[in-house]
N, C-alpha and C positions, 0 to 999 in steps of 0.2 A: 712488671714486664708483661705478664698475660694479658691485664686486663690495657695495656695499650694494645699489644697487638690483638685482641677483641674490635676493641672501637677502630681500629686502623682498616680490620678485617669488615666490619660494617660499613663503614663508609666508603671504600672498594665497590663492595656488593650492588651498593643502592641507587645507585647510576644505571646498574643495569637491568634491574627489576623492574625500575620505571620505564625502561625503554620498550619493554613487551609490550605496552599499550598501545590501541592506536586509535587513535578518538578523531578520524578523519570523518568525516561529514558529507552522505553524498544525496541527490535532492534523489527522487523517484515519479514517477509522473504515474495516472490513471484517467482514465474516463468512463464515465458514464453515459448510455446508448439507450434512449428512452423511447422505443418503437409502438407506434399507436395496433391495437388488436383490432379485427377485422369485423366490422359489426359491433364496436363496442365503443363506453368510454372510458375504457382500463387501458394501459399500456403495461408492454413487456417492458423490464430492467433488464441489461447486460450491462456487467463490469468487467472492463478490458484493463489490465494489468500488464500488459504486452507480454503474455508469455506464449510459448508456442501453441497453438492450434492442433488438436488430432482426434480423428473419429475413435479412437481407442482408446482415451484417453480422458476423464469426465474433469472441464476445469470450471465448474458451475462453484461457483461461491456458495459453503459448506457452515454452519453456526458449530458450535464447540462438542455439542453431541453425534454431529458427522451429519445431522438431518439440512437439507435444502434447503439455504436462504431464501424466501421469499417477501416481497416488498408490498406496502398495501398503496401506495402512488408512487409518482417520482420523491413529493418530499421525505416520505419514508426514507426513501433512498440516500436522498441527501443528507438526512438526518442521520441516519445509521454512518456516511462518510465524517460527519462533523465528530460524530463521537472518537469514531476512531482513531482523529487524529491527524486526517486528510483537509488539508486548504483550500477552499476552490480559486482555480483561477479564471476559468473564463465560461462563458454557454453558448452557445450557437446553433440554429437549427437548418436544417437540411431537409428541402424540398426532395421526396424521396414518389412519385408516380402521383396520387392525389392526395397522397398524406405529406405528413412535415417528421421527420426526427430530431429529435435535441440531444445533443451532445452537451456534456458538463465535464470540464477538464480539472480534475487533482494536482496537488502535489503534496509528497509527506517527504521530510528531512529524517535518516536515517544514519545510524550508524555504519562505518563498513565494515565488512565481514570479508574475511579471505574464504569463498567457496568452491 
């Protein structure tokens, strides 16, 4: 008799254990903003993440020791997103006074997180 109401009591359980999961899948989008320097033929990297903007607030892409990302071209750049797991999906440049900006659009598929 115990050992039914054991397995009885397991099989109850296990329905709902698994329902804690939630293995929903949501895409994420990014760009990269690859601005020509002034007198030079280096460009700035910015990667926009869409998160908010604020002068109090430092959102500069940070390496695992907290020191400042820095990129040595664009393909740096792109290479550093391929590693980590980001897709590209499109490039496009932007006529910006006498120079050009190029923009490279991401995407990574992500787990969801209740935050």
């Amino acid at each position: 008799m115990k050992k039914i109401f054991i397995i009885l009591l397991v099989l109850y359980i296990s329905p709902a254990i698994n329902a804690q999961t939630d293995t929903t899948k949501i895409e994420q989008y990014c760009q990269i903003i690859a601005t020509p320097r002034l007198l030079s033929n280096r460009v700035t990297i910015d990667i926009d993440f869409g998160e908010e903007r604020s002068i109090w607030r430092d959102n500069r892409l940070k390496t695992y020791d907290g020191k400042l990302k820095k990129f040595n071209s664009v393909i740096d750049a792109l290479n550093f997103m391929g590693r980590d797991g980001w897709a590209f999906i499109n490039a496009y440049p932007v006529s910006v006074g006498s120079g050009v900006v190029y923009h490279f659009a991401f995407k990574k598929t992500f787990f969801k997180t209740d935050t």
